[in-house]
N, C-alpha and C positions, 0 to 999 in steps of 0.2 A: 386493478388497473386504474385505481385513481392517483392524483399527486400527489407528491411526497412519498411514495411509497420505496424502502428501502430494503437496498439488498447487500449482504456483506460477504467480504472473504477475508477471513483469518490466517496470518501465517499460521507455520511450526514456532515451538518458541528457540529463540537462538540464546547460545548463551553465549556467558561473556565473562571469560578469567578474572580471576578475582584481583582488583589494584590494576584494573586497566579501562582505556577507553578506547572502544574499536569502532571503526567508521567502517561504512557499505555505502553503494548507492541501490535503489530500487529502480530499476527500468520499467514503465508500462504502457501499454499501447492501449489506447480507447478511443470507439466511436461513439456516441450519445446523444442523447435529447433528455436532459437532464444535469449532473452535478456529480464532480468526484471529491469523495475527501480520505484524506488517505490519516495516517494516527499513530503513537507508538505507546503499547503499551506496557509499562514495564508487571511486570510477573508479580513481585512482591509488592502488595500494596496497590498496585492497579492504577497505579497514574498514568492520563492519559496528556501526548503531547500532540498538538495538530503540525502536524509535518507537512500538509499539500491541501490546499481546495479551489478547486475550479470555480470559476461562476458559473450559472445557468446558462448554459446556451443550445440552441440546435448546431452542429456542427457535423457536416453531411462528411467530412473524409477522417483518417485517423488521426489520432495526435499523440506523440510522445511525449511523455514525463519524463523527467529523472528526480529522484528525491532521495538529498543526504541524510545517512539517518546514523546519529553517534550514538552509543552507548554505554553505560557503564555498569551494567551490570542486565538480568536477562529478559528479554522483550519479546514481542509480538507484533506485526503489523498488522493494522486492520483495512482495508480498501472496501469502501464504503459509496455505492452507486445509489442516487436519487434521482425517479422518476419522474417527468412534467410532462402530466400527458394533456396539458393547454393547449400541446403544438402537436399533435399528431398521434397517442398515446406513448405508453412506454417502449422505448429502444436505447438499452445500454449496453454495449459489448468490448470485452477485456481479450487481447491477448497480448503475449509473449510477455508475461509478469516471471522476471526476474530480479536476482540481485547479484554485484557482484562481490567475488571474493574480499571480506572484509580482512584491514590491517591488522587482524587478530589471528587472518586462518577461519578454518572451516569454524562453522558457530550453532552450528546443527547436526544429529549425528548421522542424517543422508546425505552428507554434502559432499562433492568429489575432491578434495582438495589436489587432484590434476589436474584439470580441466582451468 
């Protein structure tokens, strides 16, 4: 419970046709007293790219992201929550963490491509 303290969630890894570039968005909703940074990284080799980070703040209602994330080849997201418990201890809360159907098609192999 002190600051700085961080907590992750990792996608699935998506993949991505070989000689193509597929865009998604990532939809996510968060409450917090603390910092989101969100990241993509790709499989091979482990580069990582900062796609989204919040500043610090207390922020008493929810708030929606949206984050474009292109690829060319096959990745991971990582949503990454930091705690400041300066203002009251730690409180971070995620839901409805979506993406949508990327310009490649399903890119996962749970994915509905009906939906």
């Amino acid at each position: 419970r002190s600051s700085g303290k961080v907590g992750t969630f990792m996608s699935p890894t998506f993949s991505v046709p070989q000689s193509s570039t597929c865009s998604m968005t990532l939809y996510l909703y968060f409450h917090m007293v603390g910092s989101v940074t969100v990241t993509r990284k790709h499989v091979s080799g482990g580069t990582k790219t900062l796609l989204e980070r919040s500043s610090p703040q207390v922020n008493p209602l929810w708030e929606r992201i949206e984050v474009q994330v292109d690829a060319t080849e096959p990745f991971q997201i990582s949503i990454a929550a930091a705690s400041n418990t300066l203002v009251g201890g730690p409180n971070i809360r995620f839901d409805d963490i979506s993406f949508s159907m990327s310009t490649c098609g399903c890119l996962t192999p749970d994915c509905d491509s009906q939906n």
